[in-house]
N, C-alpha and C positions, 0 to 999 in steps of 0.2 A: 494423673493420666500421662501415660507414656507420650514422648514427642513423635507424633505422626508424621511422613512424612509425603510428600506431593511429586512427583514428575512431570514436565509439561514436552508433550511434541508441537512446535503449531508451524502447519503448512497454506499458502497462499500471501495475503496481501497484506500490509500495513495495520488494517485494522486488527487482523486477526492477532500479532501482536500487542496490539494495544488490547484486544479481549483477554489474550492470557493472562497477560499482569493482573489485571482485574479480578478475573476470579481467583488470582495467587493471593492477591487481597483478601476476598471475602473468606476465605480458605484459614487465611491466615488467623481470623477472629477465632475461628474455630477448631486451632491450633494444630493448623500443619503448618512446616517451615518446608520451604520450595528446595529442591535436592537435583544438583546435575550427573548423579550416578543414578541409572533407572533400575538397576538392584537393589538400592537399597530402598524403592521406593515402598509403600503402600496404598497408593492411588497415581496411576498415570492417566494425565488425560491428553486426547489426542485433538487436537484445536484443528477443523478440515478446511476445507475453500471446496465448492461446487460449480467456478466459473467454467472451468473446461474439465473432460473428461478423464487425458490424463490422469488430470490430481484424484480424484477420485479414483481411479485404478490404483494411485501408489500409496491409497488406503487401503484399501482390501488388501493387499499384499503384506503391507506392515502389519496387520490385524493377524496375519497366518506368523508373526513372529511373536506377537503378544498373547499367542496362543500356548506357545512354548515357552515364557517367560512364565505363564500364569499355571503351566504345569510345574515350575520350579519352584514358585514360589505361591502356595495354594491360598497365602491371604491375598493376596495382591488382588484391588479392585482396578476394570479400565473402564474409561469413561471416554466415548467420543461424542465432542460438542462443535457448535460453528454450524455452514452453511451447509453441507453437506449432512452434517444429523438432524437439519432443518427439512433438508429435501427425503431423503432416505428414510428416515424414522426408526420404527420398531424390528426393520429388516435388516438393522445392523447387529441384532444381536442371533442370525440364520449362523454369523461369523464362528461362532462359538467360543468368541475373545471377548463379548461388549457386557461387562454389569450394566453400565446406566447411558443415558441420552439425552442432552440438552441441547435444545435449540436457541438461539442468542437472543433468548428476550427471558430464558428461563436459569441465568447462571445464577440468581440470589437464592436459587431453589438446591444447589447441586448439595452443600452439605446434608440435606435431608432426604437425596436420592441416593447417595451413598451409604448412609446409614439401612434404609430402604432396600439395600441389592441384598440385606442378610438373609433377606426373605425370597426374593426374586425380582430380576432384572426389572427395570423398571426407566418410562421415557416422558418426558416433558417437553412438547415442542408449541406451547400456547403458544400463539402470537400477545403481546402485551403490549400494546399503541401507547402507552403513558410511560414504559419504562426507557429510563436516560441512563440509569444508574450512578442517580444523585448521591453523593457526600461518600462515594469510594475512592480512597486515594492508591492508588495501583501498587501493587507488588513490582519493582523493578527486574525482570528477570536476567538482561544481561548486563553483568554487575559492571564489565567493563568499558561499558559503552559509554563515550560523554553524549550522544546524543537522544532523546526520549520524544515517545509518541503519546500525542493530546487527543482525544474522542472529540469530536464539537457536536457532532450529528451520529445517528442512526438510521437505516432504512433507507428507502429511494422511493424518490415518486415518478421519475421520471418511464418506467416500462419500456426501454428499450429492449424493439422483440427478441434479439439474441439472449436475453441478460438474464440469470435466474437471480440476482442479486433480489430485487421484489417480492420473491417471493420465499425468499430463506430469512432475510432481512427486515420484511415486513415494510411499514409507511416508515419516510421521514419523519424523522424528529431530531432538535436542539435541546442540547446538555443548556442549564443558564449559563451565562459570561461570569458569573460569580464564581462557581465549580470551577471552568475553565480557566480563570486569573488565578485562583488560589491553586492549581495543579500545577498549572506555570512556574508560579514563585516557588512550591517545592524541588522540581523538577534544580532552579537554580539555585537553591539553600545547601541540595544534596549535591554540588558541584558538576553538573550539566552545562554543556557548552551551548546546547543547540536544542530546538524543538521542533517538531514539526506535528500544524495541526491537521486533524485528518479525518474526511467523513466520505461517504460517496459522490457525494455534490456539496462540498462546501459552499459554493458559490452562497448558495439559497439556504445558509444557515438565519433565523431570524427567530430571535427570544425577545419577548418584552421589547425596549428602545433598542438594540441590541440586531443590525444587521452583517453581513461578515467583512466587509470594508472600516466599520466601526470598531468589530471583535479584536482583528489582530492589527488593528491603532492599539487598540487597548491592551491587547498584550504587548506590543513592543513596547511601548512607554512602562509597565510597569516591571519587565525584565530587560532594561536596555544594555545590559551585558550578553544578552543569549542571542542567536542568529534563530531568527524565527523563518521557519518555511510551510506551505501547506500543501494538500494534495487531498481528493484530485480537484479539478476544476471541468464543469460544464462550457464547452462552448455556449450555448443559449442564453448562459446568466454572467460572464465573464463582463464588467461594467468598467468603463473608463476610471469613475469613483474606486473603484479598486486599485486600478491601475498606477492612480495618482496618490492614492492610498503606500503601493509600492515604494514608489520615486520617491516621496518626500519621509521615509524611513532608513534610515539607514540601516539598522540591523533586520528589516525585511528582505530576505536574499532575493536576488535579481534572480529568478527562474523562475518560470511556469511550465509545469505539465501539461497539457490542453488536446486531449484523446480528441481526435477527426474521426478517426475509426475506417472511412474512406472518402475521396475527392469526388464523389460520384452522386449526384444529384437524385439519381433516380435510385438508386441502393440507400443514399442517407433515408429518404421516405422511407421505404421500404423495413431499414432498423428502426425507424420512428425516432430520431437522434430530433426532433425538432429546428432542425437549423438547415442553412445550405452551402454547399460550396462558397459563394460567394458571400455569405456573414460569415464565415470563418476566416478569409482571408482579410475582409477588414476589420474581424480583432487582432488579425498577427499584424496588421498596419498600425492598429493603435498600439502594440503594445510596444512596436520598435520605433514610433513616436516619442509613446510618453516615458519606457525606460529602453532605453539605447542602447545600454549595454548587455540586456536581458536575455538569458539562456534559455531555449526549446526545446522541448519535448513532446513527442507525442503516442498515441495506441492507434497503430490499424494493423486492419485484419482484411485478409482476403478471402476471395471465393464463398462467398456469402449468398447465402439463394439467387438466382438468377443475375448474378452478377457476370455479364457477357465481358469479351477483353475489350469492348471501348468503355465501358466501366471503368476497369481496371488501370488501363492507360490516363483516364483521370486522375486516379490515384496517383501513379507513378508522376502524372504532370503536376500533383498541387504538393510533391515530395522536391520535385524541383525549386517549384515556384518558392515554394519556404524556406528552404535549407534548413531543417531542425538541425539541431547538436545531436542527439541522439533517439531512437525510436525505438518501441516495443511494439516486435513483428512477429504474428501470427495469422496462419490459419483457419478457417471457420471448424468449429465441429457444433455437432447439432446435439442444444443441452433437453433432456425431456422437463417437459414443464413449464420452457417458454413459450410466446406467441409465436415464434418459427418455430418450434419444432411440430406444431397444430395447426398453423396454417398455411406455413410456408412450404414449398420442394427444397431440399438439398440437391440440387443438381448440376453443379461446378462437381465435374470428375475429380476424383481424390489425384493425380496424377497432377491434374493440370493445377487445384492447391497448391502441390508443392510444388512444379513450377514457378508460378506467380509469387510465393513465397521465400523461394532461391531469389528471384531479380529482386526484389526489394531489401532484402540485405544485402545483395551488394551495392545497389546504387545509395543505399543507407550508410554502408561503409565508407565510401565516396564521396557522399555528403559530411558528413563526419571527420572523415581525412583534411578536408578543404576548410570546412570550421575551424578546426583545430588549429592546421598551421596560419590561418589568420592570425590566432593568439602567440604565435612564434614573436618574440622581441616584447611583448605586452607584460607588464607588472600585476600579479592580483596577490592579492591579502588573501591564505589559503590556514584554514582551520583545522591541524595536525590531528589525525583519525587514529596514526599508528605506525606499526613497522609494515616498510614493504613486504609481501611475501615472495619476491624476487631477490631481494638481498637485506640482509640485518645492517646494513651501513647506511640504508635509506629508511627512508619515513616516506610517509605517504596524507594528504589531505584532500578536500575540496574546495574550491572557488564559490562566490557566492551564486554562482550559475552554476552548480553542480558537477564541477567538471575535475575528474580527479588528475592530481598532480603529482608525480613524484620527483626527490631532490635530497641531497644529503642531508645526513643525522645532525653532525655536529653535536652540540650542547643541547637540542629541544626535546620536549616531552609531548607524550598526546595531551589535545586539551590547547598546548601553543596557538598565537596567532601569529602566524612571520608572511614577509612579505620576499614574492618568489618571481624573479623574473623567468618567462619561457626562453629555452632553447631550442627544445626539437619535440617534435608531434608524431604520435601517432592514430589512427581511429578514434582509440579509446584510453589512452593516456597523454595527458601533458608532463614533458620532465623540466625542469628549472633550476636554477638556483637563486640559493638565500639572498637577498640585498638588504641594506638599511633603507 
């Protein structure tokens, strides 16, 4: 049998990465070897995201060039998979670009929907509540990353009304901690620096004895050379136990991601985010309790169904109150499928969105700024990612609060651990140099 060969696009979020590799995996048994020239491919598949609308426009778009690709080349099979072939279905193939269709509980299936399109086009979007996708060890797709992404969970239970994640993604569910520690150690056998584990609500990962203050004890101790990080985290399940979990690990990195989404009590209801204003800021108190030095992050979004500007201005006040390091800022858009978009008004003018969305990155910027030159004169141990792409004389890393650094080359390689005192800040970089 000739060496087949695989293509992978994959657009949106963390996980979606950690899917491709997976099924580069299962692909692999069946002997394709994964190829970064998409000419010379014979199966490309296009891995989507369905959180916002965008992304989904900048599929259909790409579909009208794999249109043209698949007149050049008349074997070439495409396949799009992930949340959006979850939500979409059999209407992707109206395109005139899509052989097949899997939804992400149906990728152990795709070799035999491929074989399957000699016939005609053909879609699998089961929901499967039991599948983890036990005993696959991932295809690495970028070869030169030192850092790699771990699955712990699948699915979400939590039905936040904006969110089509529930229903692309299906129920939660926990990969076992045996899969996961054995992924781990490969990840560091094959010279990985760093992992990070990843599911929609880690918090409430829970297998067997097996809960997720437990889990990544248990990975750090059995890769105690790799910086373990996770993503995302629930405010409603974020537990002191974890917390302390953090602190007493060293190579647990001091960050947390922690989506508020917004400061507004009557809008948090509203997304059904389960929590309040006021339990969110007393986890941002435990967590600058129990780790001190610990990095922030967060997700909000504005203009959200009936969200009036004292709404808003709550936001903007719990953006004060906090002082993240850095934030991801958006917009509402109305996803079809969710409980907004069925029972809620879209009624924040599109105008006054982007409005509210202009002042939040700059007072984000702001915030940012101030963060930043805190860490002016401060020493961190910073994990060398690569060359700057500002100039080839510097390199570039992150802190274990995620905070990237740049500082001359010198003698180091990526992969390095050097320790970097700050000199000067901006927003969104720290620059340094090397010390002993």
């Amino acid at each position: 049998m000739k060496d087949r060969k695989i293509y992978f696009e994959t657009y949106g979020c963390q996980m979606n990465v950690a899917d491709s590799e997976m099924v580069a995996a299962i692909m692999k048994v069946c002997g394709y070897t994964t190829t970064d020239d998409i000419q010379s491919a014979d199966v490309v598949v296009i891995n989507t995201c369905s959180v916002r609308d965008n992304a989904e426009r900048k599929i259909w778009n790409r579909l009208e060039f794999m249109k043209g690709l698949k007149h050049r080349n008349k074997g070439l099979k495409v396949g799009v998979i992930g949340c959006m072939a979850q939500r979409v279905g059999d209407k992707l193939f109206d395109s005139g670009a899509v052989d097949f269709v899997a939804g992400p509980d149906a990728y152990r299936h795709i070799p035999e929907l491929v074989e399957e399109t000699d016939i005609k086009p053909v879609a699998d979007t089961e929901f499967d509540i039991s599948e983890t996708y036990a005993g696959i060890e991932p295809v690495r797709l970028d070869r030169e990353s030192i850092s790699g992404f771990v699955s712990i969970t699948r699915g979400c239970n939590n039905f936040c009304s904006y969110c089509i994640v529930p229903y692309t993604r299906g129920r939660e569910r926990s990969r076992s901690a045996d899969d996961i520690i054995r992924e781990s150690e490969n990840l560091l056998a094959n010279g990985y620096k760093e992992l990070t584990l990843l599911g929609q609500n880690v918090n409430s990962y829970k297998c067997d004895e097996y809960d997720f203050p437990k889990l990544i004890e248990a990975v750090a101790r059995r890769v105690p050379e790799m910086r373990i990080r996770f993503t995302t985290s629930h405010p409603k399940d974020i537990s002191d136990e974890l917390l302390e979990t953090i602190a007493r690990n060293d190579n647990i990195c001091n960050h947390i991601h922690l989506p508020v989404q917004s400061g507004s009590n009557t809008v948090l209801e509203r997304m059904n985010r389960k929590y309040t204003r006021e339990w969110y800021l007393d986890r941002i108190a435990a967590i600058r309790r129990i780790i001190p030095d610990c990095g922030l992050s967060t997700d909000i979004f504005c203009g959200f169904c009936g969200e009036t500007n004292a709404d808003y201005m709550q936001t903007v006040d719990l953006m004060e109150t906090v002082g993240f390091d850095s934030a991801f800022l958006f917009k509402y858009s109305n996803r079809p499928g969710t409980f907004a978009s069925k029972n809620l008004v879209d009624d924040v003018p599109e105008e006054e969105k982007v409005a509210r969305l202009a002042r939040l990155i700059e007072i984000q910027n702001r915030i940012s700024l101030q963060r930043n030159h805190s860490d002016v004169g401060k020493v961190f141990e910073v994990l060398i990612e690569g060359e700057s792409k500002r100039s080839s004389d510097m390199l570039f890393g992150r802190t274990q609060q995620n905070k990237v650094v740049v500082f001359d080359r010198m003698s180091f390689e990526k992969g390095d651990y050097v320790n970097v005192k700050i000199i000067e800040a901006s927003s969104a970089t720290l620059k340094g140099i090397v010390v002993q």
